[in-house]
C-alpha positions as CSV (number, residue, x, y, z in Angstrom):
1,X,0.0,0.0,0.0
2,X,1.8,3.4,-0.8
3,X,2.5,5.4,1.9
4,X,0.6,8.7,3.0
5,X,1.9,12.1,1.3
6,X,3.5,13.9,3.6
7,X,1.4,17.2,4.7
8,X,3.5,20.2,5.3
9,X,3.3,21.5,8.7
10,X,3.3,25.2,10.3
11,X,5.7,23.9,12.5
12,X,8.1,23.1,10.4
13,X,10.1,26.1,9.6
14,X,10.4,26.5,13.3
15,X,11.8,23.2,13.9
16,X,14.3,22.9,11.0
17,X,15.6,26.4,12.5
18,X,16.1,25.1,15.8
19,X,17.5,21.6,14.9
20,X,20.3,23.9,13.3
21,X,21.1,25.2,16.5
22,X,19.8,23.0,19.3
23,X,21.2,19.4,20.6
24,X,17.7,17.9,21.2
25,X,14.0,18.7,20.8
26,X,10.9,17.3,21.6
27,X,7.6,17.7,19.7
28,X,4.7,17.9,22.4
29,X,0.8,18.1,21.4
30,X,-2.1,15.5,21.5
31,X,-2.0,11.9,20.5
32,X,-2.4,11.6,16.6
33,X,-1.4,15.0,15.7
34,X,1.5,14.0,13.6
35,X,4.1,14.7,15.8
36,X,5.9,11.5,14.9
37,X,4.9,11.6,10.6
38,X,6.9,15.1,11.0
39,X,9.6,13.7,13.0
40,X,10.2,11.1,10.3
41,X,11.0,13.9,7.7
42,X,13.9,14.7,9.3
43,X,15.4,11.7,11.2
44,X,18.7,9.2,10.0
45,X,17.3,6.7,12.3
46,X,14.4,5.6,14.5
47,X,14.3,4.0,17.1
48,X,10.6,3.1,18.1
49,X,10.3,2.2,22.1
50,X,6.9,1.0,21.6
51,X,8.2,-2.1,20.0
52,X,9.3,-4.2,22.6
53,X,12.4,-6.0,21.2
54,X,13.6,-2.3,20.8
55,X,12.5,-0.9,24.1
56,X,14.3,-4.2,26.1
57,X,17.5,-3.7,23.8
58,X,17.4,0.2,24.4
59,X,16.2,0.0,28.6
60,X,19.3,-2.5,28.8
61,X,22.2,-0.2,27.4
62,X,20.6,2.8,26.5
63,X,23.8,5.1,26.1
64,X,25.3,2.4,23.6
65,X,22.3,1.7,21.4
66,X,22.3,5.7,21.0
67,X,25.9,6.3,20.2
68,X,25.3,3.7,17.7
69,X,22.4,5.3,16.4
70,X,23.1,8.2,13.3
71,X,22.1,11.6,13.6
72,X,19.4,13.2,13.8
73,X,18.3,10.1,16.0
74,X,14.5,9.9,16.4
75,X,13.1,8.1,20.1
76,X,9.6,7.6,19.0
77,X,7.0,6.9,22.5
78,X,10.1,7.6,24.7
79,X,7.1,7.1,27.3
80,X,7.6,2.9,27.2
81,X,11.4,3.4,28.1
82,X,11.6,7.3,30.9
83,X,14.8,6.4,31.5
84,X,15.9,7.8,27.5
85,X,15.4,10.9,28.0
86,X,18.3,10.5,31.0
87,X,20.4,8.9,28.1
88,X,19.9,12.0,25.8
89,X,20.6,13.8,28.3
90,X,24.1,12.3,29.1
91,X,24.8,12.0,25.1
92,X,24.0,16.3,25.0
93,X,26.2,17.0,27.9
94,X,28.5,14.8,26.6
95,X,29.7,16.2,23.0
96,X,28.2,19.2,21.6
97,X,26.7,19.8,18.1
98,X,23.3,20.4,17.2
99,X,20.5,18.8,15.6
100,X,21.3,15.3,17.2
101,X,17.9,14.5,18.8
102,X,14.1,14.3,18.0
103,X,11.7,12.9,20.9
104,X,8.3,11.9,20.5
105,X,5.6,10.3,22.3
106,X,3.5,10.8,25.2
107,X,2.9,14.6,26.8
108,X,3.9,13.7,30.0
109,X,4.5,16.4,32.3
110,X,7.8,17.6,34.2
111,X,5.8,16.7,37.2
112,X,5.1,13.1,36.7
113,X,6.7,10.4,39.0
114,X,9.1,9.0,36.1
115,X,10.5,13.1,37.0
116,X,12.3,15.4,33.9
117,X,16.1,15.0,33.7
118,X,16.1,17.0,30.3
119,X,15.7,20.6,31.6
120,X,17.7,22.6,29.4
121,X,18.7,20.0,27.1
122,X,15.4,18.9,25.1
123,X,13.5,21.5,24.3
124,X,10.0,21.1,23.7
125,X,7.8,22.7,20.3
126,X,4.3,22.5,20.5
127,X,2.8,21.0,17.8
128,X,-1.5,20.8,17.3
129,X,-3.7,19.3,14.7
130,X,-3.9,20.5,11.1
131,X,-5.0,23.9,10.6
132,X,-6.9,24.9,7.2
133,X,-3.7,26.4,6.2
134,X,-2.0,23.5,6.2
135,X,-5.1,21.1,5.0
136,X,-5.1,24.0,1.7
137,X,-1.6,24.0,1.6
138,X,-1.8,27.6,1.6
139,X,2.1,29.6,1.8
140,X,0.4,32.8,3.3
141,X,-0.7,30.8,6.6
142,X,2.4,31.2,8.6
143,X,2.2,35.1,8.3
144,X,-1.5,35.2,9.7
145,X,0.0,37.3,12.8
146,X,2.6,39.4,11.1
147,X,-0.5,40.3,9.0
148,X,-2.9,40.7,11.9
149,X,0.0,43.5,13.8
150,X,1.2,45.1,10.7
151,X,0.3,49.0,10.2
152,X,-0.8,48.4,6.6
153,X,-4.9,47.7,6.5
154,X,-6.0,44.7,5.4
155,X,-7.5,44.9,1.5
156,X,-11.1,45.1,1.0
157,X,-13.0,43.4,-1.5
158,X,-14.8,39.9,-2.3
159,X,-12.2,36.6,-0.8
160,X,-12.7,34.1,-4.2
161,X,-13.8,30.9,-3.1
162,X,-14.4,32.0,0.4
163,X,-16.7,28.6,2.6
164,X,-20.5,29.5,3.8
165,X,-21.6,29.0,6.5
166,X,-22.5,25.0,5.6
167,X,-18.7,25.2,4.4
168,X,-17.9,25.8,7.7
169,X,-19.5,23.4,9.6
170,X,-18.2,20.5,7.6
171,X,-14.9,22.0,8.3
172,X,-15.9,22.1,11.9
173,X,-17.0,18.7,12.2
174,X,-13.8,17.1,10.4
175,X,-11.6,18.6,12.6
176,X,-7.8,18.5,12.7
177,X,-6.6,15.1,13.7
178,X,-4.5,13.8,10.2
179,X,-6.0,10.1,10.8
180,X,-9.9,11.8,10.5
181,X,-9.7,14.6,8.4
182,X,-10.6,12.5,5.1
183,X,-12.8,10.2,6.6
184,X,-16.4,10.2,5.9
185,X,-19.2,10.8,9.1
186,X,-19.2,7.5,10.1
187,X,-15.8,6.4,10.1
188,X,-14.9,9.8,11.5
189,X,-17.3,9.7,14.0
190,X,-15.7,5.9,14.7
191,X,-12.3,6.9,15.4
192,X,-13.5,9.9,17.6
193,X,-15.2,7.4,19.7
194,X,-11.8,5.2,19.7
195,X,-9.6,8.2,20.4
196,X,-12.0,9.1,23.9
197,X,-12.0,5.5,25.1
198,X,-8.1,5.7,24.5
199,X,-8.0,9.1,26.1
200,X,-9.9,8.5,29.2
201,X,-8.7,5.1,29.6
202,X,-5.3,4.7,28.7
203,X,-3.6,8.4,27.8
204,X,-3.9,9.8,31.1
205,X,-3.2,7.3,33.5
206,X,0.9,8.0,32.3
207,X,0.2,11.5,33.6
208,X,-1.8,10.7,37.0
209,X,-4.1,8.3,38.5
210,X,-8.2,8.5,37.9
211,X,-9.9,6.9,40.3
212,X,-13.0,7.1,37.8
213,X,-12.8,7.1,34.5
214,X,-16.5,7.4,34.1
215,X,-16.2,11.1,35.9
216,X,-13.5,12.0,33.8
217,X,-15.3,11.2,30.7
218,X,-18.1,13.0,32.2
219,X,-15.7,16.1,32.5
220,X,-14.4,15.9,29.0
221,X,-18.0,15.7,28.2
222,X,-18.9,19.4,30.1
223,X,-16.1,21.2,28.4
224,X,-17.4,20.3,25.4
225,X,-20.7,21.5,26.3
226,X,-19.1,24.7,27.6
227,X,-16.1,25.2,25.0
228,X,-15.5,28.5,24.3
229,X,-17.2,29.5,27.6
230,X,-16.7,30.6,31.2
231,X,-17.9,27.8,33.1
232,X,-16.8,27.9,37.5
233,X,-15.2,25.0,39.2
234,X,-18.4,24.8,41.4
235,X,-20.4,24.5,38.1
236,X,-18.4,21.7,36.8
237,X,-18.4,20.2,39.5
238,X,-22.4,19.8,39.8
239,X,-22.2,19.1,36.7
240,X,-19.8,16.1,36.7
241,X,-20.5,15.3,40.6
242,X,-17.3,15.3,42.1
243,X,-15.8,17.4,44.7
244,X,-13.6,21.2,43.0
245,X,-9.9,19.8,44.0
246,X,-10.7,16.4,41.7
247,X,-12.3,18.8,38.8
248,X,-9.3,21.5,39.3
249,X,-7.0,18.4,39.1
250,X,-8.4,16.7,35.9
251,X,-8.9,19.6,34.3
252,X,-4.7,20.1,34.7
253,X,-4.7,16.9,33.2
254,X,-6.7,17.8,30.3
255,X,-4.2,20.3,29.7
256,X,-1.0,17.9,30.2
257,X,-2.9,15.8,27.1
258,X,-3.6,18.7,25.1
259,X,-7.4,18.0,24.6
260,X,-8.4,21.0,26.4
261,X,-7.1,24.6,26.8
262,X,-7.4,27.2,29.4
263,X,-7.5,30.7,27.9
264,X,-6.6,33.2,30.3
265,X,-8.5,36.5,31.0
266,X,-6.2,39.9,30.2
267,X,-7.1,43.3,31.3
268,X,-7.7,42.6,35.2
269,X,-4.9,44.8,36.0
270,X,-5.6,47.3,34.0
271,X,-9.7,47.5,34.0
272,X,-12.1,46.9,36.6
273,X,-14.6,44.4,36.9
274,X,-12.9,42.6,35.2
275,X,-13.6,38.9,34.7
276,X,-10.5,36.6,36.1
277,X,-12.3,33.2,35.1
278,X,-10.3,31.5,32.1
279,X,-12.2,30.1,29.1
280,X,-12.3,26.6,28.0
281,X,-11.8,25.7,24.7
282,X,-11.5,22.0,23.1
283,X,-7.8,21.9,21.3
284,X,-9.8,20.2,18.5
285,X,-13.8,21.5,17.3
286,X,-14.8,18.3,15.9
287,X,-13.9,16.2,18.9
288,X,-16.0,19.0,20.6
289,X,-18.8,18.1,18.3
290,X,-18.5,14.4,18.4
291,X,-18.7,14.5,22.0
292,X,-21.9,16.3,21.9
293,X,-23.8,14.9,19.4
294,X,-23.6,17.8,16.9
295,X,-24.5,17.6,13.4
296,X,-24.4,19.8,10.2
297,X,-28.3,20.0,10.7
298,X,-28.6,20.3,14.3
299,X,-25.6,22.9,14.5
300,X,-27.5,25.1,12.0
301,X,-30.4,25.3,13.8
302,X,-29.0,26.2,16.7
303,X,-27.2,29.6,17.3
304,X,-25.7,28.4,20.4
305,X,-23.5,25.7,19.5
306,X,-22.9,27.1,16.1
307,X,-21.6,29.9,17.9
308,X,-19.2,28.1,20.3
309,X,-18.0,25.7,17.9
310,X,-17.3,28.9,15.5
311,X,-15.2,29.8,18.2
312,X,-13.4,26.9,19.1
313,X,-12.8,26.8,15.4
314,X,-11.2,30.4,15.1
315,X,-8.7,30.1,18.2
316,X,-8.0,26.3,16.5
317,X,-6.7,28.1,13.5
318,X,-4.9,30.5,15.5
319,X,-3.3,28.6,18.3
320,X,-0.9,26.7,16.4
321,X,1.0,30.2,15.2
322,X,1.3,31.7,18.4
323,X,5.0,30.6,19.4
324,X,6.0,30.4,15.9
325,X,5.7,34.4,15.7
326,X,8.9,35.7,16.7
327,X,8.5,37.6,19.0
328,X,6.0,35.3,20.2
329,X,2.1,36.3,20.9
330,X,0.3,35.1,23.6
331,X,-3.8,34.9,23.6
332,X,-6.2,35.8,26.1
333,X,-10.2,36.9,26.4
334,X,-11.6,39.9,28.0
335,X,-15.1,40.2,29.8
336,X,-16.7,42.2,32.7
337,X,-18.2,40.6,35.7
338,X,-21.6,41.8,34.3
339,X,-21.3,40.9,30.7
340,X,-22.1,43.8,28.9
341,X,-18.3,44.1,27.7
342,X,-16.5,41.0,25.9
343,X,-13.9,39.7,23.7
344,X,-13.4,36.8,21.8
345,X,-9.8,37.0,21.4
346,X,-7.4,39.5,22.6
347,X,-3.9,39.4,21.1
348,X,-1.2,40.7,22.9
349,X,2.8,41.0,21.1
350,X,5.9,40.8,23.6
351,X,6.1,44.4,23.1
352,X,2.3,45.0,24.8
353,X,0.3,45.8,21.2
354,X,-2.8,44.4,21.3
355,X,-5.3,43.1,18.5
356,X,-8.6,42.5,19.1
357,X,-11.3,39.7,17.5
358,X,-14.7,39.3,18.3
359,X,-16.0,36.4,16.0
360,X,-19.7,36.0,14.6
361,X,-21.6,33.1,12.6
362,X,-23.3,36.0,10.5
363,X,-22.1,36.6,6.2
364,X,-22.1,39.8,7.1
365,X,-21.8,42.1,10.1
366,X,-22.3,46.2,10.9
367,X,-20.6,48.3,13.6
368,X,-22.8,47.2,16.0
369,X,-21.1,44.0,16.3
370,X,-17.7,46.2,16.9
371,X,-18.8,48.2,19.6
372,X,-16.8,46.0,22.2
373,X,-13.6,46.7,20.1
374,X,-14.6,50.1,19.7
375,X,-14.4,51.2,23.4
376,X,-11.2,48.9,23.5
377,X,-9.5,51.2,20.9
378,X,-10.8,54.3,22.6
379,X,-9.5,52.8,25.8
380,X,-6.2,51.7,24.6
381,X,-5.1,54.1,22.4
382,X,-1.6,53.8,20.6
383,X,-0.9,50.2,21.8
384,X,-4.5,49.2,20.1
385,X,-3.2,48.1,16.6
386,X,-6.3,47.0,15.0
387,X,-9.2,45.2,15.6
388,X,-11.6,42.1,13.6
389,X,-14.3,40.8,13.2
390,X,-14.8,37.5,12.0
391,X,-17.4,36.6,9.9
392,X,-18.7,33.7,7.6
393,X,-19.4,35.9,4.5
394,X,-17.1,36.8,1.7
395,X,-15.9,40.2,1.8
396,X,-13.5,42.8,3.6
397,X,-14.4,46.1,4.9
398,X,-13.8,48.8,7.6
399,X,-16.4,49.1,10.0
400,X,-14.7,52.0,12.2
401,X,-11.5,53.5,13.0
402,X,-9.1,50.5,13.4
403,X,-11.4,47.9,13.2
404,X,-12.3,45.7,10.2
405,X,-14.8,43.0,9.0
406,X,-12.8,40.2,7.8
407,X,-14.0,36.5,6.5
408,X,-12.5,34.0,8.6
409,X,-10.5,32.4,5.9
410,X,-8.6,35.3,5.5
411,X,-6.9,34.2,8.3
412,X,-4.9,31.6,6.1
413,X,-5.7,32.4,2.2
C-alpha cells in the first residue's frame, strides 16, 4: 500500500531552524497529531520504544544503542522506556553539536513520577492538529500574525472561493486530527469514539491516577458542552459530581494531554470588573462536536452551539502560530463581571500591542457587532493596533477607526 503524502506543517520552519542550532527537541501536542509523521522527515534513524524487542534492547544499554544510532536520532513513545530521556541527556552533555535528537511520544509532564532529567537540554515545540492552512496548503498561513500586527490595512474586497456558512460546519465537524480529516461521518465519527475511550482510559493514567474514568469522561463531556465558555469549578463540578480539587485536578490533566485549553483573562490589572475566570476551549472543534452529538443540521439550527464551535474553530486556526511568531504572541479573552463588555480574542505582542477579534456566525456584520472593540480602541489608544471581526461571508471592509470585518479564511488564504 503506498504510503501517506506527507502534509506540510506550520511547525516546520520553526523546527528545522532550531535543529540547526539546538542538541535535542521534543515535539509535544495531543496523540495523533503528527508529531511522529513530521519527525520522520527529518530523522537518520528511528528508534521506536513502543516495539518491545527495541525498548528491552534500548532499557538494557541505552547510552550504547544511542551512540550507535546516526544523527538526527529519532526516540519515537520515549514514554515505554523514561529512562531515555536520562540517556539524551548524558549523550547532550557529553559532546556538543546540534540537531542530534528528535523525541516523540506521550505529553507527560515535568511533574510526573518517572521526573524530567532533560531541563535545558530537550526542548519542547508544541505541535497541534492541522489547521486549514495546512489542510489547503496555503504559503500565506504562517504570516497570519505578522498580517494581523502590521500597520498596513487589510484589503477590502470579495475573498474568491471563500466557505459558507454550511462550508464551515463541515470543516468544523472534520476537525484536525491527520487520521480523520478524510474520513467520511461514520468512520470519523468511529475513530473519535476510539480516540476518547483511549484518552480517558489509557492516555492519562501515564500522567496521574483516575480513580473514575467514568467522571473523567463525564468532565471531557462538560467542556465540550461549555467550549468557548466561562464555566466555574463549582459549576463543573455539579455538573460532573465530584468534589472542586478532583475537577481543578483533571482539568490540569486535560491540559497535560492537550485536549483542552485554558484561555486566560487579560485586562484585570488594568480594568475593573474585570472577569478573572479563564475560558475553555477543546484543542480540537470536531472532537468538541462528536462528544456532543452535533451535526451539520442540528448545529445550523441552533445559534448556540454554532456559535461556540465557531469559536473553538477560530482560536483552532490560530493557536498553532502563536510561538512560531517571533516575538511570540500570547492569547487571552476579556469580559466584565456583568457581561455587557467582551472579547473573543485579545492578542497581545511581547512588546504589549494588542489586536482584538470578536467572531460571529453572521455573512455579514455592521458596527454594532464592533462596539466591544470600539471602546477597546478608545481605551487603549496607541498600543490598540487593530481590531476584527470575523465573519462567515465573503468580503473585507472597515467598520470604524481600526477595526475591520474580515471573512475567517482570511486568516490563512
Amino acid at each position: 500500500m503506498a504510503s501517506k503524502k506527507y502534509i506540510p506543517r506550520l511547525v516546520d520552519g520553526a523546527l528545522d531552524t532550531l535543529l540547526a542550532e539546538l542538541p535535542a527537541i521534543m515535539l509535544t501536542g495531543p496523540r495523533g497529531c503528527g508529531k511522529t509523521t513530521t519527525a520522520l522527515q527529518r530523522a537518520a534513524s528511528t528508534l521506536r520504544l513502543d516495539q518491545p524487542a527495541v525498548a528491552a534492547a534500548f532499557g538494557a544499554s541505552p547510552d550504547a544503542v544511542l551512540a550507535a544510532q546516526k544523527p538526527p536520532v529519532l526516540l519515537d513513545e520515549w514514554q515505554n522506556v523514561p529512562e531515555s530521556l536520562g540517556a539524551v541527556k548524558r549523550a547532550v552533555d557529553a559532546q556538543a553539536g546540534a540537531g542530534r535528537f528528535l523525541v516523540t511520544g506521550s505529553v507527560r509532564s515535568r511533574l510526573s513520577s518517572a521526573g524530567w532529567p532533560a531541563t535545558g537540554r530537550i526542548v519542547p515545540l508544541p505541535m497541534y492538529g492541522l489547521t486549514e492552512g495546512e489542510l489547503e496548503a496555503s504559503p500565506a498561513a504562517s504570516l497570519t500574525l505578522a498580517r494581523l500586527f502590521d500597520r498596513q490595512d487589510p484589503e477590502t474586497g470579495e475573498l474568491p472561493d471563500a466557505p459558507d456558512l454550511v462550508g464551515y460546519v463541515d470543516r468544523i465537524m472534520r476537525g484536525g486530527f491527520p487520521d480523520a480529516v478524510h474520513l467520511g461521518d461514520l468512520a470519523r465519527s468511529a475513530w473519535y469514539e476510539g480516540y476518547v475511550e483511549q484518552l480517558v482510559h489509557h492516555d492519562v493514567s501515564e500522567v496521574a491516577a483516575v480513580r473514575s474514568p467514568a467522571t473523567f469522561a463525564a468532565l471531557v463531556h462538560a467542556i465540550a458542552l461549555n467550549t468557548a465558555g466561562l464555566p466555574s469549578l463549582v459549576a463543573l463540578a455539579q455538573a460532573v459530581g465530584i468534589n472542586q480539587r478532583t475537577i481543578k485536578s483533571h482539568l490540569d490533566l486535560l491540559e497535560d494531554v492537550r485536549i483542552v485549553e485554558r484561555l486566560s483573562a487579560w485586562g484585570v490589572n488594568r480594568f475593573n470588573r474585570m472577569v478573572k475566570t479563564p475560558k475553555y476551549h477543546m484543542v480540537d472543534p470536531g472532537m468538541a462536536a462528536h462528544l456532543t452529538g452535533d451535526n451539520r443540521a442540528g448545529l445550523l439550527s441552533n445559534g448556540d452551539r454554532l456559535g461556540r464551535l465557531i469559536d473553538t474553530f477560530v482560536v483552532a486556526q490560530i493557536r498553532p502560530l502563536l510561538r512560531l511568531n517571533t516575538p511570540t504572541v500570547s492569547a487571552f479573552h476579556l469580559r466584565d463581571a456583568n457581561g455587557a463588555r467582551e472579547i473573543d480574542l485579545v492578542l497581545e505582542s511581547s512588546a504589549g500591542k494588542i489586536v482584538a477579534i470578536e467572531i460571529k456566525a453572521a455573512n455579514a456584520v455592521t458596527a454594532k457587532a464592533a462596539r466591544h472593540l470600539a471602546w477597546l480602541r478608545d481605551e487603549l489608544g496607541d498600543t490598540f493596533v487593530r481590531g476584527f471581526v470575523l465573519h462567515t461571508g465573503a468580503m473585507t471592509y472597515k467598520l470604524d477607526e481600526k477595526i475591520w470585518a474580515m471573512p475567517i479564511a482570511r486568516l490563512w488564504r
